[in-house]
Biopython code that builds the backbone (N, CA, C, O; Angstrom):
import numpy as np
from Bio.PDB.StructureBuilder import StructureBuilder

atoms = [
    (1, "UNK", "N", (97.090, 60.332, 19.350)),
    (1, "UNK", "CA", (96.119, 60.512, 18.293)),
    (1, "UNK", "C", (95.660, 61.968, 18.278)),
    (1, "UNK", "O", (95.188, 62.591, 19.228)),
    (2, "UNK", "N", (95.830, 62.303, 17.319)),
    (2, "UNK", "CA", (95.064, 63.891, 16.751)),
    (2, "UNK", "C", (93.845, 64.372, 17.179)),
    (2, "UNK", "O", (92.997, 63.531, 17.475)),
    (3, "UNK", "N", (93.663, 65.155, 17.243)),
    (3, "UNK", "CA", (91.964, 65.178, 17.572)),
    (3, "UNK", "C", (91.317, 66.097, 16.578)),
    (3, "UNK", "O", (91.674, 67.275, 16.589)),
    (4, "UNK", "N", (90.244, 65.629, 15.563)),
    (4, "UNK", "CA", (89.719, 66.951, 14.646)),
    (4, "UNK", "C", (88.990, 67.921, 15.309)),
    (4, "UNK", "O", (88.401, 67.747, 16.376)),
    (5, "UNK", "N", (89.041, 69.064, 14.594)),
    (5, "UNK", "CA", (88.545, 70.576, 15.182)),
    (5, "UNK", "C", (87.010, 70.216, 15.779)),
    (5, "UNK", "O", (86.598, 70.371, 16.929)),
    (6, "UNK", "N", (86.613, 69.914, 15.111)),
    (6, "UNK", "CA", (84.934, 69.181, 15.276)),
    (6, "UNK", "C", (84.734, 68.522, 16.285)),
    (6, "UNK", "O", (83.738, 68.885, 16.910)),
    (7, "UNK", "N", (85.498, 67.369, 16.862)),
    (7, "UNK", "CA", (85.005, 67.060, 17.521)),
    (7, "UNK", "C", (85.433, 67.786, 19.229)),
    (7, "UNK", "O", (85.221, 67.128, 20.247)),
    (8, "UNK", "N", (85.985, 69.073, 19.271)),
    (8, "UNK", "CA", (86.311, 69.599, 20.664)),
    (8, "UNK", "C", (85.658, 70.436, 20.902)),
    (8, "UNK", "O", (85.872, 71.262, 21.789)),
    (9, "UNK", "N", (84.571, 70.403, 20.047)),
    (9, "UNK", "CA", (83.369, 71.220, 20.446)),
    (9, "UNK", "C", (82.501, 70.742, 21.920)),
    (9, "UNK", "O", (82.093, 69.622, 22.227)),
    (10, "UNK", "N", (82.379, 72.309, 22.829)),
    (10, "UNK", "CA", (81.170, 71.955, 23.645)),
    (10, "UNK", "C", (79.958, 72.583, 23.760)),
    (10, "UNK", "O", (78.949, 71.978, 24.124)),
    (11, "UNK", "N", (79.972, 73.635, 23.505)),
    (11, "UNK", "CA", (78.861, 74.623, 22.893)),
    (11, "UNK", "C", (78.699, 75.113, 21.672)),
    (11, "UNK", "O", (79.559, 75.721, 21.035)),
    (12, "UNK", "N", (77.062, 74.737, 21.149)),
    (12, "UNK", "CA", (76.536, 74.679, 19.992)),
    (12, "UNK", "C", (75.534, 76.129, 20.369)),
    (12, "UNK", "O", (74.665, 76.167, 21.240)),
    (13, "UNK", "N", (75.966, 77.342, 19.386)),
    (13, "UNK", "CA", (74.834, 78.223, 19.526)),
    (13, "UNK", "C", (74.283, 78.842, 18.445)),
    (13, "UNK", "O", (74.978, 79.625, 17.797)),
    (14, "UNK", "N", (73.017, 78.598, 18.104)),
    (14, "UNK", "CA", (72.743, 78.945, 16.314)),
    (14, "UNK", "C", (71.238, 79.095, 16.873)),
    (14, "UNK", "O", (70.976, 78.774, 18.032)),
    (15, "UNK", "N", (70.353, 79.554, 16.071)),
    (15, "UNK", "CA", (69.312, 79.774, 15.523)),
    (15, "UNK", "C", (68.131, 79.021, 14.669)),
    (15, "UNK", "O", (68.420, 78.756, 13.502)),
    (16, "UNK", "N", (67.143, 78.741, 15.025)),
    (16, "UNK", "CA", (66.076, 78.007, 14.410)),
    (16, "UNK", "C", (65.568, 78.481, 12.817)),
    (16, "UNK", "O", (65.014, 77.894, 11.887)),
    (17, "UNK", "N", (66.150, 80.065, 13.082)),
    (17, "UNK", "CA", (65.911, 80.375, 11.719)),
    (17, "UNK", "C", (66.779, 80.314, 10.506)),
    (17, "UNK", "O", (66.345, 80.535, 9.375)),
    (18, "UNK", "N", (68.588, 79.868, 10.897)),
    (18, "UNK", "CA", (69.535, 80.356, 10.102)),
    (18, "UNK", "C", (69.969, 78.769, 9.765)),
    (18, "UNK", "O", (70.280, 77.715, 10.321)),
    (19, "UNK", "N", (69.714, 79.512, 8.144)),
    (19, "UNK", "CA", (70.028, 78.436, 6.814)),
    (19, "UNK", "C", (68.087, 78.281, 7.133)),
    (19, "UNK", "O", (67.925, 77.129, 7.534)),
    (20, "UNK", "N", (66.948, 78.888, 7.091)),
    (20, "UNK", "CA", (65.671, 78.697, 6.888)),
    (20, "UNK", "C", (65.910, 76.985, 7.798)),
    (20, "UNK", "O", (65.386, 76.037, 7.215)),
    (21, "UNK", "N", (66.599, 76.690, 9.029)),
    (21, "UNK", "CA", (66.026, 75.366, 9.944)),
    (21, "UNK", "C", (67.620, 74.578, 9.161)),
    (21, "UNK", "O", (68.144, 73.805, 9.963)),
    (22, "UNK", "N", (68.191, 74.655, 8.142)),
    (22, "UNK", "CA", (69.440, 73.787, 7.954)),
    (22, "UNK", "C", (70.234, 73.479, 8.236)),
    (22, "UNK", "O", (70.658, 72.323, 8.232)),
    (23, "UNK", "N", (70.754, 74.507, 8.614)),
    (23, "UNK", "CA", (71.625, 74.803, 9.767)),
    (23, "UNK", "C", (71.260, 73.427, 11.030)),
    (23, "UNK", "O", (72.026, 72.463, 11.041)),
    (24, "UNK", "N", (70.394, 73.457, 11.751)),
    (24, "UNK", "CA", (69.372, 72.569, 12.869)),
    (24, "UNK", "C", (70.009, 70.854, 11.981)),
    (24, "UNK", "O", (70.555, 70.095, 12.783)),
    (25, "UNK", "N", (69.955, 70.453, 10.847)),
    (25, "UNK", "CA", (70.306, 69.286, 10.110)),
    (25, "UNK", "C", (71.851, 69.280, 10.164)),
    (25, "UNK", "O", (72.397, 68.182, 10.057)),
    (26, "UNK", "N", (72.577, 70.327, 10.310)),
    (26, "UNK", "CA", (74.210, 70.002, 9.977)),
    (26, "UNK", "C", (74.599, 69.677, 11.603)),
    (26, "UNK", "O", (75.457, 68.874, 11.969)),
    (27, "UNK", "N", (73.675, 70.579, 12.544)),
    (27, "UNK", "CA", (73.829, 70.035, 13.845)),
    (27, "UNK", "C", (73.518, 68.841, 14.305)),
    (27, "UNK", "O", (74.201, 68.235, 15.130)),
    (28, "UNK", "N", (72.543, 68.458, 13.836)),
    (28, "UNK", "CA", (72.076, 67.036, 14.009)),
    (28, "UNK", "C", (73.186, 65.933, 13.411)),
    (28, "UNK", "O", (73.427, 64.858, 13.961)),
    (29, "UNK", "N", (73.698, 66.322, 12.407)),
    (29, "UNK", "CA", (75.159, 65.449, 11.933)),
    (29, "UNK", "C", (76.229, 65.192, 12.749)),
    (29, "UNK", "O", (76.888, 64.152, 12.769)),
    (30, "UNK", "N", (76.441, 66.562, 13.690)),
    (30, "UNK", "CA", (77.424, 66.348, 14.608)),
    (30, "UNK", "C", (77.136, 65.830, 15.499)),
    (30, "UNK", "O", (77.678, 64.853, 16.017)),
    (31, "UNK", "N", (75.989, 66.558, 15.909)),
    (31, "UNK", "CA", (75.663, 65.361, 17.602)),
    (31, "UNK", "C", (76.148, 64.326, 17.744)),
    (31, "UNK", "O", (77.043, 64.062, 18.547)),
    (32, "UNK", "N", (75.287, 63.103, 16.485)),
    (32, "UNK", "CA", (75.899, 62.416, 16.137)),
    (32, "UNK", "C", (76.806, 61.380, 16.764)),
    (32, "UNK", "O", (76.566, 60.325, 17.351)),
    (33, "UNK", "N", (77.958, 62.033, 16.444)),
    (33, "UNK", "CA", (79.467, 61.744, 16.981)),
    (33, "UNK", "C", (79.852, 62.207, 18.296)),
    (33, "UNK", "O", (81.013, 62.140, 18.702)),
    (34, "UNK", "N", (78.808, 62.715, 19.020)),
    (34, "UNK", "CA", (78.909, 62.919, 20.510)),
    (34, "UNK", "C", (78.012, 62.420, 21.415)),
    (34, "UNK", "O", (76.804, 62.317, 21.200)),
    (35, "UNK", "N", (78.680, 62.050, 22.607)),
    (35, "UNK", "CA", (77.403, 61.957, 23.885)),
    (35, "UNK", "C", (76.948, 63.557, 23.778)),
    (35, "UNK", "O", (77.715, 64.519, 23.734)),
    (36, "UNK", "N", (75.613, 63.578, 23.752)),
    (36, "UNK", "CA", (74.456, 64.855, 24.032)),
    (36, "UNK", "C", (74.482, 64.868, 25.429)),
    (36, "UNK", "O", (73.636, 65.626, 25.902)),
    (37, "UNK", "N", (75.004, 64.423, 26.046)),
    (37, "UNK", "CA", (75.025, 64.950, 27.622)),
    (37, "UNK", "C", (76.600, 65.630, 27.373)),
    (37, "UNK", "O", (76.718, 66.430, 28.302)),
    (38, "UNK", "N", (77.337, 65.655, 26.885)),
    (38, "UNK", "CA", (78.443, 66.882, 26.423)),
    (38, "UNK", "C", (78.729, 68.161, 26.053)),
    (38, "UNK", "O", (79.477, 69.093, 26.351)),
    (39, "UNK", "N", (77.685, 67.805, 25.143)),
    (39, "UNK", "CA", (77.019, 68.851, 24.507)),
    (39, "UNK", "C", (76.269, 70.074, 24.679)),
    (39, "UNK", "O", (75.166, 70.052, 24.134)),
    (40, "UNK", "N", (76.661, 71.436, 25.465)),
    (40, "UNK", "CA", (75.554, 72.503, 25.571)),
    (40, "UNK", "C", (75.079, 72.931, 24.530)),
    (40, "UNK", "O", (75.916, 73.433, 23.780)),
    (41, "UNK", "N", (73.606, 72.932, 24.028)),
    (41, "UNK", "CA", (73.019, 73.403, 22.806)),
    (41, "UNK", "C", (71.711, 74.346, 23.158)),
    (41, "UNK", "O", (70.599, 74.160, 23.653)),
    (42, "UNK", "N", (72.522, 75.553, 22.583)),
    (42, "UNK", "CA", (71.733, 76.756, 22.820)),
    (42, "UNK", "C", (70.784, 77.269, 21.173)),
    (42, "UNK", "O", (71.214, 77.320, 20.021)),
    (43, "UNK", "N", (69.657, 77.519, 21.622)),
    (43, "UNK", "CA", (69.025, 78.108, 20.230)),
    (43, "UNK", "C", (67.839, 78.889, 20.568)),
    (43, "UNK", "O", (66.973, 78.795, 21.438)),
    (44, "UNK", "N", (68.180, 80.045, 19.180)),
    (44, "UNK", "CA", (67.277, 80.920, 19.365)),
    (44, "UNK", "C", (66.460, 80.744, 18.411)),
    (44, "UNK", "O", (66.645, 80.075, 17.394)),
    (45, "UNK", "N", (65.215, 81.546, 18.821)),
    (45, "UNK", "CA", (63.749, 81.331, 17.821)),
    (45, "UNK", "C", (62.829, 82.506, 17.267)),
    (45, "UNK", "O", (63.445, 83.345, 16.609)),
    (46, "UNK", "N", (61.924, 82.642, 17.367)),
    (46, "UNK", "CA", (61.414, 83.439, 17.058)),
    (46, "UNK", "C", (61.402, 84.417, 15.688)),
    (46, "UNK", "O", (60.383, 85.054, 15.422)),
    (47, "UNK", "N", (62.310, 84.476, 15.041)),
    (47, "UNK", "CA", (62.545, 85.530, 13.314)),
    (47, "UNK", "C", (61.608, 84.976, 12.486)),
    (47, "UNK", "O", (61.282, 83.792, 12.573)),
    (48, "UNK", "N", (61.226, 85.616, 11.820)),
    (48, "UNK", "CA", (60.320, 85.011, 10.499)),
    (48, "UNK", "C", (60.742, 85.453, 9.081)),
    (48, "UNK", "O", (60.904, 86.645, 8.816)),
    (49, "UNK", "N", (60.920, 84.456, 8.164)),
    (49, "UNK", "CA", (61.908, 84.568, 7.139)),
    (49, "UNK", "C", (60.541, 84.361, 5.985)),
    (49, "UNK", "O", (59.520, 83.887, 6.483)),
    (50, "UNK", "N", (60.514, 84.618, 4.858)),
    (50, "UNK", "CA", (59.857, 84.372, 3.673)),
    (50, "UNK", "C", (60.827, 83.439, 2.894)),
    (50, "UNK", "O", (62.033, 83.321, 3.112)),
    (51, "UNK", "N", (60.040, 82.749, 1.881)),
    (51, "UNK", "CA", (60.800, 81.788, 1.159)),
    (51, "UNK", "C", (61.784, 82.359, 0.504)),
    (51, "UNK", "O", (62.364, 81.468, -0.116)),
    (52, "UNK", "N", (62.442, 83.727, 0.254)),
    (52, "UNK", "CA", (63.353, 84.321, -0.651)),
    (52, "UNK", "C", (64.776, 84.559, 0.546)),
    (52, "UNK", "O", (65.975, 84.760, 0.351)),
    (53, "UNK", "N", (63.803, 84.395, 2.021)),
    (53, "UNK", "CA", (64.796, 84.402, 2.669)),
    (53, "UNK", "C", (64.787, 86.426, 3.671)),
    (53, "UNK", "O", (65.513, 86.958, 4.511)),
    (54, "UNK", "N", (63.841, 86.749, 3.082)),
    (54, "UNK", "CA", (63.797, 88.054, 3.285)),
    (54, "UNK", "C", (63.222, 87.903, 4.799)),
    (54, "UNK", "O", (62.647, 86.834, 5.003)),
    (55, "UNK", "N", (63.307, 89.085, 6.224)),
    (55, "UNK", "CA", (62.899, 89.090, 7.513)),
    (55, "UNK", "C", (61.391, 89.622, 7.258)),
    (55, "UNK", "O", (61.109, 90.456, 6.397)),
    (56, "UNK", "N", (60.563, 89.078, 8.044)),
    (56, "UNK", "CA", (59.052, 89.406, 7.777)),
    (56, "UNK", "C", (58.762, 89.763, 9.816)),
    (56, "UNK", "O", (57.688, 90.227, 10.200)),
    (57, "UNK", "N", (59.633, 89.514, 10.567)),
    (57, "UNK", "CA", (59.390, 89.998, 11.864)),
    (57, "UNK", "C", (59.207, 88.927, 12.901)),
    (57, "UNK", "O", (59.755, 87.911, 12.475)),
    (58, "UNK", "N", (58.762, 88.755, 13.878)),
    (58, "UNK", "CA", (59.402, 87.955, 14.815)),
    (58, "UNK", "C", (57.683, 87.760, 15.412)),
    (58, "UNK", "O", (56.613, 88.342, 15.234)),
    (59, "UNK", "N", (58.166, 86.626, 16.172)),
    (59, "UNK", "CA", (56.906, 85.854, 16.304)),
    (59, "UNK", "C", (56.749, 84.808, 17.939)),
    (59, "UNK", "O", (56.900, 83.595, 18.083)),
    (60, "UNK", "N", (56.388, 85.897, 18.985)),
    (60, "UNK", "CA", (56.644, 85.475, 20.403)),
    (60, "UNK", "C", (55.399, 85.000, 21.051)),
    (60, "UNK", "O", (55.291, 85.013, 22.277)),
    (61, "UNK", "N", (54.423, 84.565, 20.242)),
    (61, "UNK", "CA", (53.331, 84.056, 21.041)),
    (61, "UNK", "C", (53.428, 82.642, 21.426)),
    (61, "UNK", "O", (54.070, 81.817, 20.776)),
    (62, "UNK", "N", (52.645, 82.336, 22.713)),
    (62, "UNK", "CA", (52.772, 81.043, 23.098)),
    (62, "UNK", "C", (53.109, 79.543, 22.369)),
    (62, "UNK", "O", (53.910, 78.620, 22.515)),
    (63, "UNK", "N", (52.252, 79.820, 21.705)),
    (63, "UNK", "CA", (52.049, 78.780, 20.470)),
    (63, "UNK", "C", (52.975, 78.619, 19.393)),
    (63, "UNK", "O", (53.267, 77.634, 18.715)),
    (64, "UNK", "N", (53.406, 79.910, 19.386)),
    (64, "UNK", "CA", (54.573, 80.237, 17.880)),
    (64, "UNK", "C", (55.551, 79.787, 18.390)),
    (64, "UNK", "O", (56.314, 79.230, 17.601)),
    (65, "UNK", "N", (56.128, 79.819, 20.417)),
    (65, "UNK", "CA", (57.507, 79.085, 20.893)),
    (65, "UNK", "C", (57.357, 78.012, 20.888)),
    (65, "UNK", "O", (58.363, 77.419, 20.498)),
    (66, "UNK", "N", (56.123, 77.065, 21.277)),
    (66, "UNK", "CA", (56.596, 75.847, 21.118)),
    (66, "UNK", "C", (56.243, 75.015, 19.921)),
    (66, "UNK", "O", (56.471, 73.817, 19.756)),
    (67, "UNK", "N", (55.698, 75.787, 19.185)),
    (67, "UNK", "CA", (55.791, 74.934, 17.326)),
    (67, "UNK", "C", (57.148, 75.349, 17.161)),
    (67, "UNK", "O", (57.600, 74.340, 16.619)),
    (68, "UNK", "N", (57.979, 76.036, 17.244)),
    (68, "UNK", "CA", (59.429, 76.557, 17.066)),
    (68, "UNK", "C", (60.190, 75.478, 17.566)),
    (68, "UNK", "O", (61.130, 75.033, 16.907)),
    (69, "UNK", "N", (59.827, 74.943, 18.839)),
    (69, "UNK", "CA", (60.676, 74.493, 19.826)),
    (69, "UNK", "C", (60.560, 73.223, 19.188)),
    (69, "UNK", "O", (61.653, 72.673, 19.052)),
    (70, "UNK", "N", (59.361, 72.438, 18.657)),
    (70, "UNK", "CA", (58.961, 70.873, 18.629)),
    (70, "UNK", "C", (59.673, 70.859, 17.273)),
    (70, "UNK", "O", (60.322, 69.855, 16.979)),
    (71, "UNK", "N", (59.579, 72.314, 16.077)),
    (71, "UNK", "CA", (60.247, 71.487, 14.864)),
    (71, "UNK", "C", (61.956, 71.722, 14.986)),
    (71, "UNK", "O", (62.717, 71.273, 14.129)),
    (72, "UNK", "N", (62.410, 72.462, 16.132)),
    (72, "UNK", "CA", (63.732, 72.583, 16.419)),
    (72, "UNK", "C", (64.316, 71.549, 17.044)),
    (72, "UNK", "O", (65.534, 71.478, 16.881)),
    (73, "UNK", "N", (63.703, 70.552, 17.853)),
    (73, "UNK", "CA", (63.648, 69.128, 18.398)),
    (73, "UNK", "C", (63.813, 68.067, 17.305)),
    (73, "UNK", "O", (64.479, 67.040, 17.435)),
    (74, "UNK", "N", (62.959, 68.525, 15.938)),
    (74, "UNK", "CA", (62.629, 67.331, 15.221)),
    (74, "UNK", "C", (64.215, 67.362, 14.267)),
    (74, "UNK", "O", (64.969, 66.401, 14.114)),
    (75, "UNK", "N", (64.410, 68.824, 13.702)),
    (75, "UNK", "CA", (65.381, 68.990, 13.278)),
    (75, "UNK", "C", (66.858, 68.016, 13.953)),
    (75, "UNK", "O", (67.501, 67.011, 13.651)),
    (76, "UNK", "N", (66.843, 68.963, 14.908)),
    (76, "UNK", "CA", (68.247, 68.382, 15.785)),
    (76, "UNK", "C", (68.633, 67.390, 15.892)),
    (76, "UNK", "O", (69.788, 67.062, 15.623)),
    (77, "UNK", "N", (67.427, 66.387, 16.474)),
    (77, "UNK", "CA", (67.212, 64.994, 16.197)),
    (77, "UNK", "C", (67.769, 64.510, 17.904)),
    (77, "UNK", "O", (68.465, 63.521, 18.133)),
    (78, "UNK", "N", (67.282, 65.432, 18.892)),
    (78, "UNK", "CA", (67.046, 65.426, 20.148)),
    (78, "UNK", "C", (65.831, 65.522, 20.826)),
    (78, "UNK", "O", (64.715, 65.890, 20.460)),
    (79, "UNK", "N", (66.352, 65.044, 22.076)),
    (79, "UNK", "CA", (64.595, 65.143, 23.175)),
    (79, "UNK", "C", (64.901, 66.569, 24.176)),
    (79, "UNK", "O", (64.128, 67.104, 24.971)),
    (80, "UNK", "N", (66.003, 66.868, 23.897)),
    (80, "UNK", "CA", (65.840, 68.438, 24.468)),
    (80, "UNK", "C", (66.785, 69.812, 24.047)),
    (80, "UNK", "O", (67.851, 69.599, 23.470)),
    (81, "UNK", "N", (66.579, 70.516, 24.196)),
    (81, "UNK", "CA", (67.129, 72.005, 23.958)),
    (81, "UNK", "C", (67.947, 72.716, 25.302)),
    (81, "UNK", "O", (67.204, 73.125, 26.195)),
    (82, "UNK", "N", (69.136, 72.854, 25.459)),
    (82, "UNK", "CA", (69.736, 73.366, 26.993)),
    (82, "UNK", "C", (69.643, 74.475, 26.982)),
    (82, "UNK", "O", (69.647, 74.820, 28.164)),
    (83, "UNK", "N", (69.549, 75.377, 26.316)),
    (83, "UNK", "CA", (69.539, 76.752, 26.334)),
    (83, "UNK", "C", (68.931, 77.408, 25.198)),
    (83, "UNK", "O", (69.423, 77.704, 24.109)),
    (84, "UNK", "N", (67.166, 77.665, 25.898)),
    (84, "UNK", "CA", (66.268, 78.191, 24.353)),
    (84, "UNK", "C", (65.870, 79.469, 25.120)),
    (84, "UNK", "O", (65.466, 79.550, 26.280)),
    (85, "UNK", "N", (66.184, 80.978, 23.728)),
    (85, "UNK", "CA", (65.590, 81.912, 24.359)),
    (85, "UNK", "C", (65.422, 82.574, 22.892)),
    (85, "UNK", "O", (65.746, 82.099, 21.804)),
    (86, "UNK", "N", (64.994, 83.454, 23.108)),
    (86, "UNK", "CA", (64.340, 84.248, 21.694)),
    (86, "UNK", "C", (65.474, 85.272, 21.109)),
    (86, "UNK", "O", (66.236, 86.028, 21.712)),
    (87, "UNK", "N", (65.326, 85.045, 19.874)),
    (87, "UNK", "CA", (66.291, 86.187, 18.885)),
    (87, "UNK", "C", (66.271, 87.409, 19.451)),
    (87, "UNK", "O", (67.196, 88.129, 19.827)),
    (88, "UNK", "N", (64.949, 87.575, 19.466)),
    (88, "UNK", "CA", (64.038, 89.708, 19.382)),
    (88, "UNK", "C", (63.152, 89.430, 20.542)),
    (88, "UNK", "O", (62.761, 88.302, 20.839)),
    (89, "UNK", "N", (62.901, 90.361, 21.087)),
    (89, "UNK", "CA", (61.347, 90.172, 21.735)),
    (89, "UNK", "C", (60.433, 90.996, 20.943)),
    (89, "UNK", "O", (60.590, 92.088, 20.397)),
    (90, "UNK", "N", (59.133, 89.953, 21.043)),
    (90, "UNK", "CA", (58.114, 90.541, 19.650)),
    (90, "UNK", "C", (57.076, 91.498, 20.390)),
    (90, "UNK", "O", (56.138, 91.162, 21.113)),
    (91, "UNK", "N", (57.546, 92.969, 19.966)),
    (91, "UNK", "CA", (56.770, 94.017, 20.385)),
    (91, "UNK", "C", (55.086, 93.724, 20.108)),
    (91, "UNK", "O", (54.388, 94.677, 19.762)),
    (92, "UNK", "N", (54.766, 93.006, 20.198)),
    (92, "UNK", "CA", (53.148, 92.584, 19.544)),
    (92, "UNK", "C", (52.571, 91.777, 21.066)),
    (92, "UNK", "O", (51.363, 91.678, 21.278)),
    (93, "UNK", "N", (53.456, 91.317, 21.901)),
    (93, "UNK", "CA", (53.785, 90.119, 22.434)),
    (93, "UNK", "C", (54.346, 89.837, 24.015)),
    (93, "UNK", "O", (55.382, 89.196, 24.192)),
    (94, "UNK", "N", (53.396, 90.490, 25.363)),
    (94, "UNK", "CA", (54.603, 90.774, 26.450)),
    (94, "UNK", "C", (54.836, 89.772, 26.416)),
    (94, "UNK", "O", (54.259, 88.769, 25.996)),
    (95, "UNK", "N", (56.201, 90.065, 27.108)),
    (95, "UNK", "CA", (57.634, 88.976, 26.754)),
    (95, "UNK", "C", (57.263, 87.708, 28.377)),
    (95, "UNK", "O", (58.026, 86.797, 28.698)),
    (96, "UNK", "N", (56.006, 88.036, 29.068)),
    (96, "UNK", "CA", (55.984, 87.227, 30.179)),
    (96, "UNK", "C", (55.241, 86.171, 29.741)),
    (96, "UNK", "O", (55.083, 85.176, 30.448)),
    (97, "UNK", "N", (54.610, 86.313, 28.291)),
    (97, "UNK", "CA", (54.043, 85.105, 27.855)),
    (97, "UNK", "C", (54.860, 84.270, 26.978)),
    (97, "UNK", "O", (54.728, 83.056, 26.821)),
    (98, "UNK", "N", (55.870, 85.171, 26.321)),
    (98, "UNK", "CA", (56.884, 83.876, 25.600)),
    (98, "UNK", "C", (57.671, 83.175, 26.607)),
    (98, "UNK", "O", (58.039, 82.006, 26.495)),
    (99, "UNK", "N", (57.959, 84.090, 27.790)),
    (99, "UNK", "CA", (58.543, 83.243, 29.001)),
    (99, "UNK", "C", (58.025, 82.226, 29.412)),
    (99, "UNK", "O", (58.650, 81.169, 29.323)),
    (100, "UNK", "N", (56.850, 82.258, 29.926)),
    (100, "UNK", "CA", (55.822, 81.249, 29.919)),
    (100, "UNK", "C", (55.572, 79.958, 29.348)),
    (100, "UNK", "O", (55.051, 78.989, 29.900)),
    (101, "UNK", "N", (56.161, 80.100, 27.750)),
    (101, "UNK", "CA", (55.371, 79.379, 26.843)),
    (101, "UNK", "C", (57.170, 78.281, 27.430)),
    (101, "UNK", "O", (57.244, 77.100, 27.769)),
    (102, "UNK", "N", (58.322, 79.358, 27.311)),
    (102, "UNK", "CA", (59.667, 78.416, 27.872)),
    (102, "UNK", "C", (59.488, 77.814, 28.469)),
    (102, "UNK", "O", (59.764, 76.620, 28.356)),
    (103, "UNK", "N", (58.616, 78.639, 29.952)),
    (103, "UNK", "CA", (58.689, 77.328, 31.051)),
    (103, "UNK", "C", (57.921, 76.433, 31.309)),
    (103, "UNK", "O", (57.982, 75.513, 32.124)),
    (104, "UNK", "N", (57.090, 76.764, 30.491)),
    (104, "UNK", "CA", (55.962, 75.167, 30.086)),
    (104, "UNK", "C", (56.979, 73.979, 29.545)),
    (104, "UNK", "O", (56.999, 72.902, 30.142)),
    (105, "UNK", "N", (57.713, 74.183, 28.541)),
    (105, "UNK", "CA", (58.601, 73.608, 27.402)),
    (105, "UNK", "C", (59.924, 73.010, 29.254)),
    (105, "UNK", "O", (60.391, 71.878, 29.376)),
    (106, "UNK", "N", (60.050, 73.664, 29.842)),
    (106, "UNK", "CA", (60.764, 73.318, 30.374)),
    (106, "UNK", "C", (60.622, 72.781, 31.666)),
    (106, "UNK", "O", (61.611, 72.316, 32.233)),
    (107, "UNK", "N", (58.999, 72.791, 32.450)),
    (107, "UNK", "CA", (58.525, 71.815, 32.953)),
    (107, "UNK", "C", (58.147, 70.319, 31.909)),
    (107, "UNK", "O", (58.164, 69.227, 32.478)),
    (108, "UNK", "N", (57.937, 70.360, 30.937)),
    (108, "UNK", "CA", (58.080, 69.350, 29.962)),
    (108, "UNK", "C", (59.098, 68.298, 29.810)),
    (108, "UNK", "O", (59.006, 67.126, 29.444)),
    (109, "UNK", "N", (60.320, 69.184, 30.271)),
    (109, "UNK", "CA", (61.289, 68.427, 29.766)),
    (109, "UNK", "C", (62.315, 68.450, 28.418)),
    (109, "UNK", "O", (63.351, 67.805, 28.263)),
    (110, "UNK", "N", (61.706, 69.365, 27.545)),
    (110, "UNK", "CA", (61.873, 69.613, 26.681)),
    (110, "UNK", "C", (63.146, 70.320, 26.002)),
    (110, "UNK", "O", (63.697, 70.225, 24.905)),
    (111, "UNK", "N", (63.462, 71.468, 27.777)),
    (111, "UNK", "CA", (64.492, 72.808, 27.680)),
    (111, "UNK", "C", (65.088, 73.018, 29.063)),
    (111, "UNK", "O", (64.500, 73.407, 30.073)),
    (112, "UNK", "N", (65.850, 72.822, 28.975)),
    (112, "UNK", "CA", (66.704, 72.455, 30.379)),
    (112, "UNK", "C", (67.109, 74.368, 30.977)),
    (112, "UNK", "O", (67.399, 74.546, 32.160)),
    (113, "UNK", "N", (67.068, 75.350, 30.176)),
    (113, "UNK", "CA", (67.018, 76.644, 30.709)),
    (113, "UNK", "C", (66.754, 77.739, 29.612)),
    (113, "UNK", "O", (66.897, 77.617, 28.395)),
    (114, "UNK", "N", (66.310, 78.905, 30.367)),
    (114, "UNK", "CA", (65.754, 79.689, 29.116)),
    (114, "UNK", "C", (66.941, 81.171, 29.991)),
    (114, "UNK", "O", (67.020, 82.285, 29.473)),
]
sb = StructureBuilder()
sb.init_structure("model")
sb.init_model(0)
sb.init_chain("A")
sb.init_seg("    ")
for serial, (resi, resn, name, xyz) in enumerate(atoms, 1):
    if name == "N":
        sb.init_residue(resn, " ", resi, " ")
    sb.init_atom(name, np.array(xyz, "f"), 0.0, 1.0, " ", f" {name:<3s}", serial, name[0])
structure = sb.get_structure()
């Protein structure tokens, strides 16, 4: 038996921001059709897009990773993330608190590595 291109996938690596989170729904289609313990799924966060789609800058505060992280969860249509780390680091933002905000998310349970 054949095997389609799709399904010999083992690493998934995309972005919370690309396709504005849609992208996050076409992944969730594939999962799907796989055991998620197969599956390495890496994603990055942090960009900030306007509704036209235009970059408005990046967004590394505590709070901004894990509202990122919970609607990147809801998207996917998983209980965790294997590999979450940030697009940019947000010059507004030391980067030991978006770390932070990971390893909260990943004493949680949430993110298996940042």
């Amino acid at each position: 038996m054949r095997m389609r291109a799709y399904q010999r996938f083992t690493l998934l690596d995309s972005g919370d921001f690309y396709g504005a989170g849609h992208n996050e729904l076409l992944i969730r289609k594939a999962l799907k059709s796989r055991n998620r313990d197969q599956i390495l799924l890496s994603i990055k966060f942090g960009a900030l897009r306007s509704p036209d789609g235009s970059f408005l800058g990046y967004d590394g505060r505590p709070a901004a990773v894990k509202n990122f992280a919970a609607y990147s969860l809801k998207r996917l249509g998983t209980d965790h993330i294997d590999i979450y780390r940030p697009a940019r680091v947000d010059p507004n933002v030391p980067i030991e608190e978006a770390v932070g905000a990971i390893a909260d998310l990943i004493r949680a349970g949430y993110v298996r590595w940042l």
